[in-house]
TIZAKOL-707245 format. One record per residue (C-alpha): x, y, z; residue in three letters; residue number from 1. Coordinates in steps of 0.25 Angstrom, whole numbers, plus 5000, padded with zeros to 4 digits. Layout:
BEGIN
X	Y	Z	ALA	NUM $
...
***
This chain:
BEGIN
5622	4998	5215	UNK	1 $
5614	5010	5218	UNK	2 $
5607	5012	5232	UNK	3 $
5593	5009	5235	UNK	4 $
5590	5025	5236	UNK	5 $
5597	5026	5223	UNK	6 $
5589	5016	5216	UNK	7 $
5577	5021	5223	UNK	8 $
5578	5036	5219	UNK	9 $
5580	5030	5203	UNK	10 $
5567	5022	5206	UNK	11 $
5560	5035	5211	UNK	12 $
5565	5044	5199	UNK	13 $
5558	5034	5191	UNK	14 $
5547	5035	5200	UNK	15 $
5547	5051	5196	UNK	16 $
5549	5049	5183	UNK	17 $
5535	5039	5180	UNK	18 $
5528	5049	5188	UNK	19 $
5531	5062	5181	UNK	20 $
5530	5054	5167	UNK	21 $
5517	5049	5172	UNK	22 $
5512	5063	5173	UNK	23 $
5517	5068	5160	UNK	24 $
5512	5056	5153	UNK	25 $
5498	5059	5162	UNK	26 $
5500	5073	5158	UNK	27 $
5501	5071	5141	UNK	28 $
5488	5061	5143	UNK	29 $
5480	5073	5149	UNK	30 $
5486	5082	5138	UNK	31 $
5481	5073	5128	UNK	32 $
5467	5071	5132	UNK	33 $
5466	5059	5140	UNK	34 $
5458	5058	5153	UNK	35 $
5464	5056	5167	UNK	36 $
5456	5043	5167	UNK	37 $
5460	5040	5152	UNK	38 $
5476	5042	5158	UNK	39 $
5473	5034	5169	UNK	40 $
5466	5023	5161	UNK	41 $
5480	5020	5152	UNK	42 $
5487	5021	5165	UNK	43 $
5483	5011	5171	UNK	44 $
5481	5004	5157	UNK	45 $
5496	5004	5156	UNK	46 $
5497	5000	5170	UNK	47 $
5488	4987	5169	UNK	48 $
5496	4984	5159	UNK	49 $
5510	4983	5165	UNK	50 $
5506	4978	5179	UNK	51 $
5497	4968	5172	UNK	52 $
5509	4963	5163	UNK	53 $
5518	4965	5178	UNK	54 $
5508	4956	5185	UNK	55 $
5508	4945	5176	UNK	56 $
5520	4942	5176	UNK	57 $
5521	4942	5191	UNK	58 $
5509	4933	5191	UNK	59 $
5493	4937	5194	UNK	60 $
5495	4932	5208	UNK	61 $
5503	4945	5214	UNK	62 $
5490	4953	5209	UNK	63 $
5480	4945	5218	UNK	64 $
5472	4954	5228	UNK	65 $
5462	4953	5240	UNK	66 $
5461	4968	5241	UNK	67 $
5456	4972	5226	UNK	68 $
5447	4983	5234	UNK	69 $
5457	4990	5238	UNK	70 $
5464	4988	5226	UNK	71 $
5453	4996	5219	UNK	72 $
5452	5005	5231	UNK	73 $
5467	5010	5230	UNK	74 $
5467	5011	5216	UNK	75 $
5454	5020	5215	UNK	76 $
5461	5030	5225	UNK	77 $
5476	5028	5215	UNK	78 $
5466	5031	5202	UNK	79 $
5460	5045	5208	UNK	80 $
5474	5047	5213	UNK	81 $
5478	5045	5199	UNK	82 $
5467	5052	5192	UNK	83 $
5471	5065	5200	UNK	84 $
5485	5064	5197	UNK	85 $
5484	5064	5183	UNK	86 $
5473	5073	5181	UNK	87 $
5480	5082	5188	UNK	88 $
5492	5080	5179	UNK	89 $
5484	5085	5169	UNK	90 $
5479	5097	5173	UNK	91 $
5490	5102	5182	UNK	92 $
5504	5106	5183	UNK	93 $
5514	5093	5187	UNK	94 $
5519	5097	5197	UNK	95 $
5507	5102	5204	UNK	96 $
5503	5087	5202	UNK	97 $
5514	5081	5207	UNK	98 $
5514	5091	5220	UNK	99 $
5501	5087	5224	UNK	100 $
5504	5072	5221	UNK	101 $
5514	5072	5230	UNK	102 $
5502	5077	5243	UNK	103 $
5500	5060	5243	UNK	104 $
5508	5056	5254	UNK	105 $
5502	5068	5263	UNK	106 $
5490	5063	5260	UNK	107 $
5492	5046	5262	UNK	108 $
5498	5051	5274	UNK	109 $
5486	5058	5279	UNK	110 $
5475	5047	5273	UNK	111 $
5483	5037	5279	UNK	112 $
5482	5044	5293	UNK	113 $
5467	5045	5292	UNK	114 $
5463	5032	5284	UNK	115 $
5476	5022	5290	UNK	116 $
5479	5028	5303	UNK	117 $
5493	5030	5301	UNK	118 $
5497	5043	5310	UNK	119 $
5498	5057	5303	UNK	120 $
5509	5062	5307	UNK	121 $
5514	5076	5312	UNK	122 $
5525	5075	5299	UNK	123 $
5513	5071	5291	UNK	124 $
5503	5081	5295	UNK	125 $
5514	5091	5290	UNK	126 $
5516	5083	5277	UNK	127 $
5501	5086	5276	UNK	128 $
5498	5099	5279	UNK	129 $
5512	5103	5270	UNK	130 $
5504	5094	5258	UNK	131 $
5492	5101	5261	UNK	132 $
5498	5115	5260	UNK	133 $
5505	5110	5247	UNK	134 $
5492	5105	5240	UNK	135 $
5487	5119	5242	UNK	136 $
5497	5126	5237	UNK	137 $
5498	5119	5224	UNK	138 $
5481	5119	5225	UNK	139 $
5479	5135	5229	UNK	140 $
5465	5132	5233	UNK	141 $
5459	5148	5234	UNK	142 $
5470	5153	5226	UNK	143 $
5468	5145	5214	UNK	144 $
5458	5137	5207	UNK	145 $
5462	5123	5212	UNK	146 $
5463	5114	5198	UNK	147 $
5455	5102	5196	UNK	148 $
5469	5094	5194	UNK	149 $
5475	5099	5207	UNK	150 $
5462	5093	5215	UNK	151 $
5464	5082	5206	UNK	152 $
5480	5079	5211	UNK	153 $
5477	5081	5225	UNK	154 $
5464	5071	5224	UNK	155 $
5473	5063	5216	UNK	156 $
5484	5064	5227	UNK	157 $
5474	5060	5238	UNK	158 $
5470	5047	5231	UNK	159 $
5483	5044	5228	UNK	160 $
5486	5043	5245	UNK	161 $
5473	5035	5245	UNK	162 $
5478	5026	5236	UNK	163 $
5492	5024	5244	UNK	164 $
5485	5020	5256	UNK	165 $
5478	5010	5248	UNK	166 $
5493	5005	5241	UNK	167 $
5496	5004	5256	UNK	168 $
5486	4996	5260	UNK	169 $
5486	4985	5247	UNK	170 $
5502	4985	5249	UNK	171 $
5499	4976	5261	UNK	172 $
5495	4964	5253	UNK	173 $
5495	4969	5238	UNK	174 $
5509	4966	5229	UNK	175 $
5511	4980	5222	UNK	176 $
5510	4974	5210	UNK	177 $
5496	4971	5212	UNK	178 $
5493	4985	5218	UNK	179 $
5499	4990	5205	UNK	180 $
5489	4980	5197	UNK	181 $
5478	4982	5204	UNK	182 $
5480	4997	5202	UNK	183 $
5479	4999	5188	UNK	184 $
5468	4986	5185	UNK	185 $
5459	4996	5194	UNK	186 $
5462	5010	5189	UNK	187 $
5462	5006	5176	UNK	188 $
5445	5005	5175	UNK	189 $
5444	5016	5183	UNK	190 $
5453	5025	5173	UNK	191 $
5444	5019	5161	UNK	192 $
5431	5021	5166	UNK	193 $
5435	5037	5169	UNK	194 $
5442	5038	5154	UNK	195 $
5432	5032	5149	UNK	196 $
5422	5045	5146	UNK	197 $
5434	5054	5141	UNK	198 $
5441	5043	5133	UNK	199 $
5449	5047	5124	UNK	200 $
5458	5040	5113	UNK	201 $
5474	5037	5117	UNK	202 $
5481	5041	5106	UNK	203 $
5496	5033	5103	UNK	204 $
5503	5047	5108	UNK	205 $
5496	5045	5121	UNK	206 $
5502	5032	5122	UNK	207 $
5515	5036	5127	UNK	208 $
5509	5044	5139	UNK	209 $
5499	5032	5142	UNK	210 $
5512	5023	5145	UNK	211 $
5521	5032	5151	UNK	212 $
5507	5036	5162	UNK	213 $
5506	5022	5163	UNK	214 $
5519	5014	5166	UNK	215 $
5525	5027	5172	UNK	216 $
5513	5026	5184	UNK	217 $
5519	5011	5186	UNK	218 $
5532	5017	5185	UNK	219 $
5531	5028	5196	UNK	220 $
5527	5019	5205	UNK	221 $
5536	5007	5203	UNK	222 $
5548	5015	5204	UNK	223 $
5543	5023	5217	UNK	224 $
5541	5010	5222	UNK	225 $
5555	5003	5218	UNK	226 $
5560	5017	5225	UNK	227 $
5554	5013	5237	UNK	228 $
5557	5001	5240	UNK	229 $
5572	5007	5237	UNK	230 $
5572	5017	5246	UNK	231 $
5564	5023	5258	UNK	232 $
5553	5032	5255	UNK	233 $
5561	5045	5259	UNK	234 $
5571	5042	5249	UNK	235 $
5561	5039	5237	UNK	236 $
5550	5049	5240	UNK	237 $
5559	5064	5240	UNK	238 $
5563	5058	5225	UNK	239 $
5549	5059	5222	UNK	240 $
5546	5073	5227	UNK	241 $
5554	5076	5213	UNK	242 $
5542	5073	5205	UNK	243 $
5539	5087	5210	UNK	244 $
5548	5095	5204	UNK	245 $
5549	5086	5192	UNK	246 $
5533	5086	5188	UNK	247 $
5535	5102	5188	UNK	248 $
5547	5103	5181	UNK	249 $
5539	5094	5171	UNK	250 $
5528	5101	5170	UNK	251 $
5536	5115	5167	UNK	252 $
5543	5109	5157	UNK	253 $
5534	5101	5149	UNK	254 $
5520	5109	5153	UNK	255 $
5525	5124	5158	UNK	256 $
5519	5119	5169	UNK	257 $
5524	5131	5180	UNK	258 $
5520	5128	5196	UNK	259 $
5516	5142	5204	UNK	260 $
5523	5143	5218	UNK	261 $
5511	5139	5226	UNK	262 $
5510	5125	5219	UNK	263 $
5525	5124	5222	UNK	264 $
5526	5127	5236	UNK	265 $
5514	5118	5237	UNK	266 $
5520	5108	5231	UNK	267 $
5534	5111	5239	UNK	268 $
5524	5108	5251	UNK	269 $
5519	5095	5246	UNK	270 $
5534	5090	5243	UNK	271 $
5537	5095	5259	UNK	272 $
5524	5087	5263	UNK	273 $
5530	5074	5257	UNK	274 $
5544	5076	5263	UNK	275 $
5537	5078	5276	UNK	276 $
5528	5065	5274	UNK	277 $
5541	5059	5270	UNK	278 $
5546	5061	5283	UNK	279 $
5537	5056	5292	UNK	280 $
5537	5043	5284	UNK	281 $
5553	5041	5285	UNK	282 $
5551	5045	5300	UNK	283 $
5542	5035	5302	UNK	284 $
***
């Protein structure tokens, strides 16, 4: 029988896989006319769909909650997480996507030093200022126009790391399948009241991409979370700095998407914060 790292790294090359089909599948909805809100809207159509079927049969009872604020709370910070993510999809290459996607733990570390007390560390003062440096590398604010959809990613990234202090906090008391429930049920209205002025008619060659966005963004995180509970986050983690490299090999091929040196030293940076920050949690 395989290992448990074994198991875990097939569980994280799942995990890869989901998230870069999640972009391409974002990426094709974009091409084809729908709104971010519209894309977000099927997403978590899909995903209400599957957790719903899922929660039944585990019984309504594990979905029971005395914390539905901070339910919605979380899931406000995930949906403008979200909404930068895949607008930025849209409008930029992949891989710069992908590279300031990857700034989050740098910044959960800093908000939870200012908002949760926990001490910031030498290490991930280093970690910070290594992400910092990256982001403006691949932003080259003065020397470049910085794009709507790179504000928008690094927003996105920021909301994200909101959002995982609050997943800390609900994890104390919340079964995850709850958490999961609770996360489509809200973001669902909030994707339909935004799509609502752009709206535009989903055609059957859409429907493809419409699944593949929502059941790969179930996906991703079910198998990053199988890998955890496999392996300790050192192990799983450096698999996932492959999306890097991956997303821009993707983007050349299918897009002729070509990344300038500045965006890939400061993406080089960003990976090099992560590992940083990687350390100083195994030390711990």
């Amino acid at each position: 029988m395989a290992s448990p790292q074994a198991r875990a790294a097939v569980w994280m090359l799942g995990a890869l896989v989901s998230f870069l089909a999640m972009a391409l599948g974002g990426r094709e909805l974009a091409v084809a006319g729908l709104s971010t809100f519209q894309i977000l809207f099927f997403r978590s159509v899909v995903g209400l769909i599957v957790i719903g079927s899922i929660a039944l049969r585990h019984g309504v009872a594990v979905l029971r909650t005395h914390r539905i604020g901070e339910h919605v709370w979380r899931n406000v910070a995930h949906f403008g997480g979200q909404f930068g993510w895949f607008f930025a999809i849209a409008t930029l290459p992949l891989a710069e996507v992908f590279a300031i996607e990857f700034t989050i733990p740098v910044w959960t570390a800093l908000l939870a030093a200012a908002f949760l007390g926990e001490r910031l560390t030498r290490t991930r003062g280093i970690a910070l200022a290594l992400g910092l440096a990256g982001v403006l590398l691949v932003l080259r604010p003065g020397v470049a126009i910085v794009q709507v959809g790179a504000l928008a990613a690094l927003g996105g990234a920021l909301a994200y790391a909101v959002s995982h202090l609050l997943t800390k906090r609900l994890t104390t008391s919340e079964a995850p399948l709850a958490i999961v429930f609770y996360m489509t049920a809200v973001q669902l209205p909030l994707g339909l009241v935004g799509a609502l002025p752009q709206w535009q008619p989903v055609t059957a060659a859409q429907l493809p991409s419409l699944a593949v966005v929502g059941l790969t963004a179930l996906s991703a995180h079910y198998c990053l979370s199988r890998a955890l509970s496999l392996a300790e986050v050192g192990v799983v983690l450096p698999i996932d700095f492959l999306r890097l490299p991956l997303a821009a090999l993707l983007g050349y091929l299918l897009y002729g998407e070509a990344i300038g040196a500045a965006a890939t030293a400061g993406a080089a940076l960003i990976l090099l914060a992560n590992a940083v920050n990687l350390r100083d949690v195994r030390a711990r």
